[in-house]
C-alpha positions in Angstrom: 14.5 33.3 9.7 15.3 32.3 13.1 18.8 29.9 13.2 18.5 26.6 15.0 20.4 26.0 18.1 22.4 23.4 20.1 21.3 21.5 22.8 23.8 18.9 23.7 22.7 18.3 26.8 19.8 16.5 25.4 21.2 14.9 22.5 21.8 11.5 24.0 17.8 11.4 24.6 16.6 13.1 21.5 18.7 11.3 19.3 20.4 8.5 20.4 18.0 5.6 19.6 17.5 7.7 15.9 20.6 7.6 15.1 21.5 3.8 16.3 18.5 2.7 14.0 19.7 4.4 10.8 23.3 3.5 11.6 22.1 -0.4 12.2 20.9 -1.0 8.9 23.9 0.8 7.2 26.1 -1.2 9.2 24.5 -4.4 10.0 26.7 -4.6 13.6 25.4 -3.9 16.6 28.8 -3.4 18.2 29.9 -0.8 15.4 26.6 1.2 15.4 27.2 1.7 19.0 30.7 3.0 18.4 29.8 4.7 15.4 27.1 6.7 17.4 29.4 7.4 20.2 31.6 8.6 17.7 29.3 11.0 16.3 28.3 12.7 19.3 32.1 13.1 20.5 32.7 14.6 17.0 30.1 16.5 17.2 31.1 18.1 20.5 34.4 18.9 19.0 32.7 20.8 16.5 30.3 22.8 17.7 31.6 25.8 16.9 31.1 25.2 13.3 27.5 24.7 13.9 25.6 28.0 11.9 21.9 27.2 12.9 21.4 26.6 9.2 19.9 22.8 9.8 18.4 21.0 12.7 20.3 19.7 15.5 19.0 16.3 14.1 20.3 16.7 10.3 23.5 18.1 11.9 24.0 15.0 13.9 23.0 12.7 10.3 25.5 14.4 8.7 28.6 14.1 11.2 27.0 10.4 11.2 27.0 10.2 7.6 31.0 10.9 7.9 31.5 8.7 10.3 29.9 5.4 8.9 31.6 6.5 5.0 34.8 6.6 7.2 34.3 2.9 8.6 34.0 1.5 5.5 36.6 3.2 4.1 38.7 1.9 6.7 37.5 -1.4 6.4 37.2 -1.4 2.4 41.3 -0.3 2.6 42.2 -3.0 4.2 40.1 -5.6 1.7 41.4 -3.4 -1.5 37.6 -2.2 -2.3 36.5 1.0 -2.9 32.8 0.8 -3.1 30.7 3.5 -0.7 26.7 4.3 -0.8 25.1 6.3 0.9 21.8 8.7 0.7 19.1 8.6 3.4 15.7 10.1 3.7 12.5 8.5 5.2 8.6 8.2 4.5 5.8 6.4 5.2 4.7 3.3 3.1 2.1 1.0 3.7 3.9 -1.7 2.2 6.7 -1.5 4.8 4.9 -2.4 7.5 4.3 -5.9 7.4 7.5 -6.0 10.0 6.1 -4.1 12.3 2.5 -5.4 12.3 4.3 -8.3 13.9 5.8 -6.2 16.8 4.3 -6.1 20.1 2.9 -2.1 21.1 5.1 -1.1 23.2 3.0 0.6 25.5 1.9 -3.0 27.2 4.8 -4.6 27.2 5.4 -7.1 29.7 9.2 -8.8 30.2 7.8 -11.8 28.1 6.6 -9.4 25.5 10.5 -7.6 25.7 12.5 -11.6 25.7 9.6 -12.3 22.2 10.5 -9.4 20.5 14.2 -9.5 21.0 14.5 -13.0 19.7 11.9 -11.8 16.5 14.8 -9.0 16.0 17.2 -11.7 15.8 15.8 -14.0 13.9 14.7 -11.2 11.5 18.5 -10.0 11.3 19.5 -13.3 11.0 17.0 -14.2 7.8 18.4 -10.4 6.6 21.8 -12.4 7.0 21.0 -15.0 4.7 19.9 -13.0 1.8 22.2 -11.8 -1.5 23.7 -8.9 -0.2 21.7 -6.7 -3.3 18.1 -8.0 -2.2 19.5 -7.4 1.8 20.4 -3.5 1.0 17.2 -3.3 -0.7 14.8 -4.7 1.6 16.9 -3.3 4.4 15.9 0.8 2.5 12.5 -0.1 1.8 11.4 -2.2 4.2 12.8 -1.7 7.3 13.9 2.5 6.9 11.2 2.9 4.6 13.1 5.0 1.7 11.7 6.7 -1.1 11.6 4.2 -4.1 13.5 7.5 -6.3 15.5 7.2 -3.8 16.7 3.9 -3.2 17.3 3.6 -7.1 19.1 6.6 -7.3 21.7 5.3 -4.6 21.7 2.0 -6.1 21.6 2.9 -9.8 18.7 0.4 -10.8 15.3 0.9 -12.2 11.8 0.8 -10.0 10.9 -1.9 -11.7 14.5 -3.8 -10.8 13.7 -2.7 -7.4 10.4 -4.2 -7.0 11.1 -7.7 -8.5 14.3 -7.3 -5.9 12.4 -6.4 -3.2 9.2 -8.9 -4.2 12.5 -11.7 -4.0 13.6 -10.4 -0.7 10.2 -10.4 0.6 9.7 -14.0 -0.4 12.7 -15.4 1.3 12.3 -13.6 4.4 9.0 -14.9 4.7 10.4 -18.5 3.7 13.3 -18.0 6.4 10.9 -16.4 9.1 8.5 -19.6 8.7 11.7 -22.2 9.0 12.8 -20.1 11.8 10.5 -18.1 14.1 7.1 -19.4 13.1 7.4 -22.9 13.3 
C-alpha cells in the first residue's frame, strides 16, 4: 500500500477554499474561519514530520483543523464558563440540500453583476441563518448547507431522525419566510 505524501506547496490551492467552507459553518465568522485556516496550515507546517502517509493530505489538514476550531471554542467557552464542544464531519450528496444552490448563479458565466448578486444572496442567507434558534441553525447549517449524513448529524447532536426532520422542515420554513421578507421582495 503506497503512503500518501505532502505537498505543501500546493496546499493553499488545493485546499484552502475546502477548508474555509467547513470551517464557516462551524464557526459562523468570517474573520475567525480565516484565522482558523491560517492557523491550520502554520500548524501543519510545524508538524510535518509527524505526517505517516497513513491519510490524505486533505484528511490530515481536517484533522489539524478539527483541533484548531475545538480549541477556539474552548477558548471562547472558558471565558463564558461553558463547556459544551461538537464536532463530527463527513459529507454526501442529497437532493434535498440543494434548494440553496439551485438559486446560485453557475459560476462559469459569471459577470461582476452576477459576483455583487450572489455576494448579497450569501449575506442575506447568513443573515436569515442568524435569526434562527441556534438548534434548527446547526441543523440546517449540517444538512443543508454541508450536506451531512442524517446518522450523522444525529449522532453528533444526540436526537432522533425524526427530531431532525421536523427541525430541519422548521428551519426550512423560516428561512424561506426570512429569504421572502429579505431578498425576494
Amino acid at each position: 500500500m503506497s503512503k500518501h505524501q505532502l505537498d505543501p506547496n500546493k496546499w493553499v490551492d488545493r485546499y484552502s477554499d475546502y477548508l474555509y467552507n467547513f470551517t464557516i459553518t462551524r464557526v459562523n465568522d468570517r474573520e475567525v474561519a480565516k484565522d482558523l485556516v491560517q492557523d491550520t496550515f502554520f500548524a501543519s507546517l510545524k508538524s510535518m514530520k509527524n505526517f505517516k502517509g497513513e491519510a490524505s493530505e486533505r484528511t490530515w489538514l481536517i484533522s489539524i483543523l478539527k483541533r484548531k476550531i475545538i480549541d477556539h471554542y474552548r477558548k471562547i467557552n472558558s471565558k463564558k464558563g461553558k463547556a459544551e464542544i461538537r464536532m463530527d464531519f463527513k459529507t454526501e450528496d442529497d437532493n434535498d440540500s440543494n434548494w440553496l444552490e439551485e438559486r446560485v448563479a453557475d459560476h462559469q458565466y459569471k459577470t461582476a453583476e452576477d459576483t455583487l448578486v450572489n455576494e448579497e444572496l450569501g449575506e442575506a442567507i447568513y443573515n436569515c441563518l442568524a435569526k434562527l434558534p441556534e438548534k434548527q441553525a446547526t441543523v440546517f447549517r449540517m444538512k443543508t448547507i454541508e450536506g451531512l449524513e442524517t446518522e450523522t448529524i444525529c449522532n453528533e447532536l444526540g436526537i432522533t431522525a425524526s427530531n431532525l426532520w421536523v427541525i430541519i422542515h422548521r428551519a426550512r420554513i423560516a428561512m424561506a419566510e426570512c429569504m421572502e421578507k429579505n431578498w425576494f421582495k
